[in-house]
C-alpha positions as CSV (number, residue, x, y, z in Angstrom):
1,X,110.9,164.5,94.9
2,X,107.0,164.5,94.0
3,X,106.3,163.6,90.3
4,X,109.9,162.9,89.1
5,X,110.0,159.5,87.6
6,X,113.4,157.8,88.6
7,X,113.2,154.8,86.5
8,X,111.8,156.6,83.4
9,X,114.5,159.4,83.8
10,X,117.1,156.3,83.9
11,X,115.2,154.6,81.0
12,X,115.5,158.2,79.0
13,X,118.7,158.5,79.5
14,X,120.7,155.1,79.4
15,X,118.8,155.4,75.9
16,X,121.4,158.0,74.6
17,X,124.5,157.1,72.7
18,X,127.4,156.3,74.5
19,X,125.8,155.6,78.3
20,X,125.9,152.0,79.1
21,X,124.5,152.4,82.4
22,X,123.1,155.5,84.4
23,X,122.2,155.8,88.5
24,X,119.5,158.2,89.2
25,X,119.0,159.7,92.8
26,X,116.4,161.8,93.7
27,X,116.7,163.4,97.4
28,X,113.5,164.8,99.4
29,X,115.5,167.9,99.3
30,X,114.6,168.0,95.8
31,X,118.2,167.2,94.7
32,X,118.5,164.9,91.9
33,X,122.1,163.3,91.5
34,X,123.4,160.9,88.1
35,X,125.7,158.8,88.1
36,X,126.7,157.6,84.4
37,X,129.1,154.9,82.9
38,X,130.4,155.8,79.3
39,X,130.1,153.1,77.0
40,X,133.2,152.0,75.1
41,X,133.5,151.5,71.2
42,X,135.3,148.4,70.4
43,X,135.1,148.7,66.4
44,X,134.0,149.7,63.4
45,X,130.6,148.2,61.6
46,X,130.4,148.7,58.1
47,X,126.7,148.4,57.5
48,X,127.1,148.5,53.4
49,X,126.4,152.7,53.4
50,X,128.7,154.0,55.8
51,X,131.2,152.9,58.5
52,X,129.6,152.9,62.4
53,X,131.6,153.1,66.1
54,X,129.5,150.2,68.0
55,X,129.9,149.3,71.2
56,X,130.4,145.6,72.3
57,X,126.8,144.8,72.5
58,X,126.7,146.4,68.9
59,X,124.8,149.5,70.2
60,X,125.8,152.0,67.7
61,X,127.5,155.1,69.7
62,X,128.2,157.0,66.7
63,X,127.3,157.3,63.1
64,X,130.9,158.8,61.6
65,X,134.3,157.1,62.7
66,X,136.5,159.9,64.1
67,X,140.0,159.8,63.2
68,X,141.2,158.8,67.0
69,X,139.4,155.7,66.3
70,X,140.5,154.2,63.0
71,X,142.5,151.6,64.8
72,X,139.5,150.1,65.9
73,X,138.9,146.8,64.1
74,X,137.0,146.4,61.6
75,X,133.6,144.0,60.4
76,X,131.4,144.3,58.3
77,X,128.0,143.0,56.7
78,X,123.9,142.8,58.3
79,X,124.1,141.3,61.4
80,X,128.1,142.0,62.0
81,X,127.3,144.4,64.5
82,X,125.0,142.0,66.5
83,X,128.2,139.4,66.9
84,X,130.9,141.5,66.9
85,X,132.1,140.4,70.2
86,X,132.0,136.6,68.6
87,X,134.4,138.1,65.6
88,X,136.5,139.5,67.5
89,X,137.5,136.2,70.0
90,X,137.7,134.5,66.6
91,X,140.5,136.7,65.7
92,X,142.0,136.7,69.0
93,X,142.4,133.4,69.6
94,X,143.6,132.7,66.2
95,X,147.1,134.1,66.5
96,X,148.8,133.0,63.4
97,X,146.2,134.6,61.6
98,X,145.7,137.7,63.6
99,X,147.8,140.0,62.8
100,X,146.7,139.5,59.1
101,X,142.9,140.4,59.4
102,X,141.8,143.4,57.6
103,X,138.0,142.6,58.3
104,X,135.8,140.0,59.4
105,X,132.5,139.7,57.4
106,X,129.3,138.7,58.2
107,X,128.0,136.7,55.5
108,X,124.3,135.9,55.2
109,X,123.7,136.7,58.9
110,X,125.3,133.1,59.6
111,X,128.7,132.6,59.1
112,X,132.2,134.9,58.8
113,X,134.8,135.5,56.2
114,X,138.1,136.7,57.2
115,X,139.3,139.8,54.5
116,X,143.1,139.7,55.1
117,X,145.4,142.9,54.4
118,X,147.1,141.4,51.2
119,X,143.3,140.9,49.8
120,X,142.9,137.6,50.3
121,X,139.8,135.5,51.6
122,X,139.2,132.8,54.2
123,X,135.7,131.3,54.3
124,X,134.5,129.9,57.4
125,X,131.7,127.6,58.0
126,X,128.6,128.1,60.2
127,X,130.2,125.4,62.3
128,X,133.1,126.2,65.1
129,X,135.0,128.4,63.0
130,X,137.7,128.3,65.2
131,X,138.1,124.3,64.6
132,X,138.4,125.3,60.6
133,X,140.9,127.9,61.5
134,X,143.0,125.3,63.3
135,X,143.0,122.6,60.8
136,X,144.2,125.8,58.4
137,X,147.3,126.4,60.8
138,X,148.3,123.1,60.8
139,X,149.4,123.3,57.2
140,X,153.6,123.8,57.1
141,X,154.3,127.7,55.9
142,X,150.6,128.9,55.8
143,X,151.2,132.2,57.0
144,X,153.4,132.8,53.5
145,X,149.8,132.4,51.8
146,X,148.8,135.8,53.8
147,X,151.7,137.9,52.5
148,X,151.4,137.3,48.6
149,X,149.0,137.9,46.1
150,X,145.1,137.3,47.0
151,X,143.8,134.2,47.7
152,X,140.3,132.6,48.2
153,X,140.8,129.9,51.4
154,X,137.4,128.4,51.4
155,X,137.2,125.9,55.0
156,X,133.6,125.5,54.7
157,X,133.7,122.1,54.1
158,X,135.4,120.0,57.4
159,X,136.9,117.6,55.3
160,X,138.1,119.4,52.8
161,X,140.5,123.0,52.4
162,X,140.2,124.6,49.1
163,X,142.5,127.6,47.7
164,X,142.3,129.3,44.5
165,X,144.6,132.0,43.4
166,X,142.8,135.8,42.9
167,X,140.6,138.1,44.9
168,X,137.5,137.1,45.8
169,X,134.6,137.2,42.9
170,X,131.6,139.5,43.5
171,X,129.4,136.7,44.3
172,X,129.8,133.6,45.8
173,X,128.8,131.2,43.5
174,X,130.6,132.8,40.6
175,X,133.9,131.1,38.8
176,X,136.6,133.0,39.8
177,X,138.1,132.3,36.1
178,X,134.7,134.6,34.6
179,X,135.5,137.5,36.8
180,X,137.9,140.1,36.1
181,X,140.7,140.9,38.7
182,X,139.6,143.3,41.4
183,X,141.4,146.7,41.8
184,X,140.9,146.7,45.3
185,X,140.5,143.3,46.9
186,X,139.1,144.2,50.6
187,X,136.3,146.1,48.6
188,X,135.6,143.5,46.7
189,X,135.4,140.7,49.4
190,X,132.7,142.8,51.2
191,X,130.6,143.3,47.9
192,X,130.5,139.3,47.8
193,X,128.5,139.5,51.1
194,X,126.7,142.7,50.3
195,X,126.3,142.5,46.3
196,X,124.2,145.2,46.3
197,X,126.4,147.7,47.8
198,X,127.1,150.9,45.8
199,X,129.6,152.2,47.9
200,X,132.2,149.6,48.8
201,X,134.8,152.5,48.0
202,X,134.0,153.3,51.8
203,X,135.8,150.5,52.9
204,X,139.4,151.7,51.3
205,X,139.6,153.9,53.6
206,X,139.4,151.0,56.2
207,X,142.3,149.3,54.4
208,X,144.9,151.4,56.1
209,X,143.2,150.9,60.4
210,X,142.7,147.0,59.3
211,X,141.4,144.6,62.1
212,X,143.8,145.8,64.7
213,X,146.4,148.6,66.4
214,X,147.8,149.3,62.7
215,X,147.9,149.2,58.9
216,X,149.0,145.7,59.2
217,X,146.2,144.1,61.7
218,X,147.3,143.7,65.3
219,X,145.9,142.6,68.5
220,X,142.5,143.3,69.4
């Protein structure tokens, strides 16, 4: 077909939400076929405004979460969307844990926290996560500490685990003994790695979908 412009129709359109990949034909009849494969959301980005359905490559496919996909799991923080495929093998090949995670956060755009259902927080370090996550299932009866009141876990350090009883402060660096108790722990986790967020409220919502198939986390 004279003057139709396959690759820039393919460009235009491979551009929209929800195509990951588009086939463009064009016949000297002048027929012009397309051939499109949907893209697929894989969770929920909460950018610190609003909750997002991203794709895996952390394309954004829509900017409101329809209630058919609240069981989608759940992270959160700048540069979450970017490495959501990374949080979600963390999860998923961390089965003690799993079924625990409300959220994983993005903290400074280099490491994770986990945000667990009962409130509590596991701090991971830039470093193989996963190897922190397995030194913390090696301690007898850990998975108690997920179903009580909120914790802080804080693996950062290789050589060291730390736990401190109450939800996690606003900010990192604060004592958790100059803070008052948080009314709704999973909020306040996410304000520690977005302090500037107004509208952490957003994220209750996300409370009852958590990381995976249910209320109560699940596989991914």
């Amino acid at each position: 077909v004279l003057g139709f412009d396959v690759e820039a129709a393919r460009t235009n359109v491979e551009a929209l939400p929800w195509v990951e990949e588009a086939e463009i034909r064009a016949a000297l009849s002048g027929e012009v076929s397309f051939a499109i494969r949907e893209a697929q959301p894989v969770a929920r980005w909460f950018d610190g405004i609003a909750e997002r359905l991203i794709a895996s490559d952390g394309s954004v496919l829509d900017d409101a979460v329809d209630r058919q996909f609240r069981h989608l799991p759940l992270v959160a923080g700048k540069g979450a969307e970017a490495g959501v495929d990374e949080a979600r093998e963390l999860v998923a090949t961390q089965p003690f844990i799993e079924p625990h995670v409300a959220a994983v956060v993005r903290v400074g755009q280099r490491r994770w926290d986990l945000r667990l259902v009962n409130g509590t927080t596991v701090r991971l370090p830039e470093a193989d996560p996963n190897f922190a996550l397995d030194r913390l299932s090696s301690i007898p009866g850990v998975t108690e500490l997920f179903l009580g009141s909120p914790l802080v876990i804080d693996l950062r350090l290789p050589s060291r685990t730390s736990i401190a009883f109450g939800a996690a402060p606003l900010h990192p660096d604060a004592p958790l003994e100059t803070l008052p108790a948080a009314e709704d722990p999973l909020a306040a986790a996410i304000l520690e790695a977005m302090p500037s967020d107004p509208l952490a409220a957003a994220i209750r919502a996300a409370q009852a979908g958590g990381f995976g198939a249910s209320s109560t986390g699940g596989a991914l």
